[in-house]
C-alpha positions as CSV (number, residue, x, y, z in Angstrom):
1,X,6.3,6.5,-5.0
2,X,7.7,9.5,-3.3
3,X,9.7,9.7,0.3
4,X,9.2,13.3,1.6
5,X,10.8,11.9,4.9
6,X,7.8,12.3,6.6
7,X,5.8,10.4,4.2
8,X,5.2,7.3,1.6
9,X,3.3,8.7,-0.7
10,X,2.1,6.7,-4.3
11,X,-0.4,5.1,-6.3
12,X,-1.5,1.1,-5.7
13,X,-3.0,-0.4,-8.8
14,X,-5.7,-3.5,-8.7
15,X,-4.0,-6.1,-10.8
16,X,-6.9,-8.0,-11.6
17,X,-8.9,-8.0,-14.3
18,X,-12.2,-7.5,-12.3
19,X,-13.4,-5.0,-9.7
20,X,-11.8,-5.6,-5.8
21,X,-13.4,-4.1,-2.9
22,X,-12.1,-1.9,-0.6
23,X,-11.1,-1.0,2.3
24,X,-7.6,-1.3,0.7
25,X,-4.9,-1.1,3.6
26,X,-1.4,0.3,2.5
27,X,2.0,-0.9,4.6
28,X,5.4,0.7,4.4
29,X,8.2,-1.7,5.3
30,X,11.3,0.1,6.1
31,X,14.9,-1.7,5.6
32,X,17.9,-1.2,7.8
33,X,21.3,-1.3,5.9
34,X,21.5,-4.6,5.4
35,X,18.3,-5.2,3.9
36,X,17.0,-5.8,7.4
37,X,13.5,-4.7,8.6
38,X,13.8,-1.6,10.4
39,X,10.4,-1.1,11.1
40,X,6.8,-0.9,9.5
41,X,3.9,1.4,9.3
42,X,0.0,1.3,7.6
43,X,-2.6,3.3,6.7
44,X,-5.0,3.2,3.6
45,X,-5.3,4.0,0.2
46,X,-7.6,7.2,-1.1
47,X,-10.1,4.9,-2.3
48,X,-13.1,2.7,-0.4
49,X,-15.1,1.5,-2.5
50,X,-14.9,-1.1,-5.4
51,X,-11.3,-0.5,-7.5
52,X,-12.5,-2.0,-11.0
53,X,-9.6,-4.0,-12.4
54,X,-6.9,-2.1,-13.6
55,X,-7.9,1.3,-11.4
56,X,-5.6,2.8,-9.3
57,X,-5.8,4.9,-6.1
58,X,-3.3,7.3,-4.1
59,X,-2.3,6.8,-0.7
60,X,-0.2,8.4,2.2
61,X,1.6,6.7,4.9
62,X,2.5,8.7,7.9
63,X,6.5,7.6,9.0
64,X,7.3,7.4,12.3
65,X,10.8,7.3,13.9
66,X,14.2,6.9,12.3
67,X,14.3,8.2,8.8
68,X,13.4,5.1,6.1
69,X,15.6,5.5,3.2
70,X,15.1,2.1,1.9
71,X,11.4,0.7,1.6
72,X,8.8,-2.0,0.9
73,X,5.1,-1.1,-0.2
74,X,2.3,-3.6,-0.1
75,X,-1.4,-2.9,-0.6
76,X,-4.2,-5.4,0.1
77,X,-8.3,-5.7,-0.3
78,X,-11.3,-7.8,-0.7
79,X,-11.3,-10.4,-3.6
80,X,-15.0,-11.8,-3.4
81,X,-14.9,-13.4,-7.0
82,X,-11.8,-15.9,-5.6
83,X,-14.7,-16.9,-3.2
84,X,-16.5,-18.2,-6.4
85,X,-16.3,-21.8,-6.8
């Protein structure tokens, strides 16, 4: 992941070994000095449709505010198969 200062910028990565579905939202959690949350931010990842396991997509979060030197990423989207009984 890269911090222009201006913006998160990276790759997520289904860890799954089957296909998720999208949309896949993308949150930046920015840490004060002492580990603190600062404040956070979203957008989405590149990608919108099915991520098979394993595939990646890019992504770009917008910051907003003070400058986040220290950070948190997290990515989520749809598992249907852990709706299979």
């Amino acid at each position: 992941m890269n911090n222009t200062g201006q913006q998160i910028v990276g790759i997520v990565k289904n860890p799954r070994h089957h296909a998720i579905q999208g949309p896949y939202s993308v949150n930046v959690f920015c840490l004060g000095g002492s580990g603190g949350l600062s404040s956070e931010t979203g957008g989405f990842a590149d990608a919108s449709g099915n991520l098979p396991g394993g595939g990646t997509s890019g992504f770009t979060v917008d910051l907003y505010g003070p400058a986040c030197r220290q950070f948190l990423v997290g990515a989520s989207g749809f598992d249907m198969k852990a709706l299979d009984g």
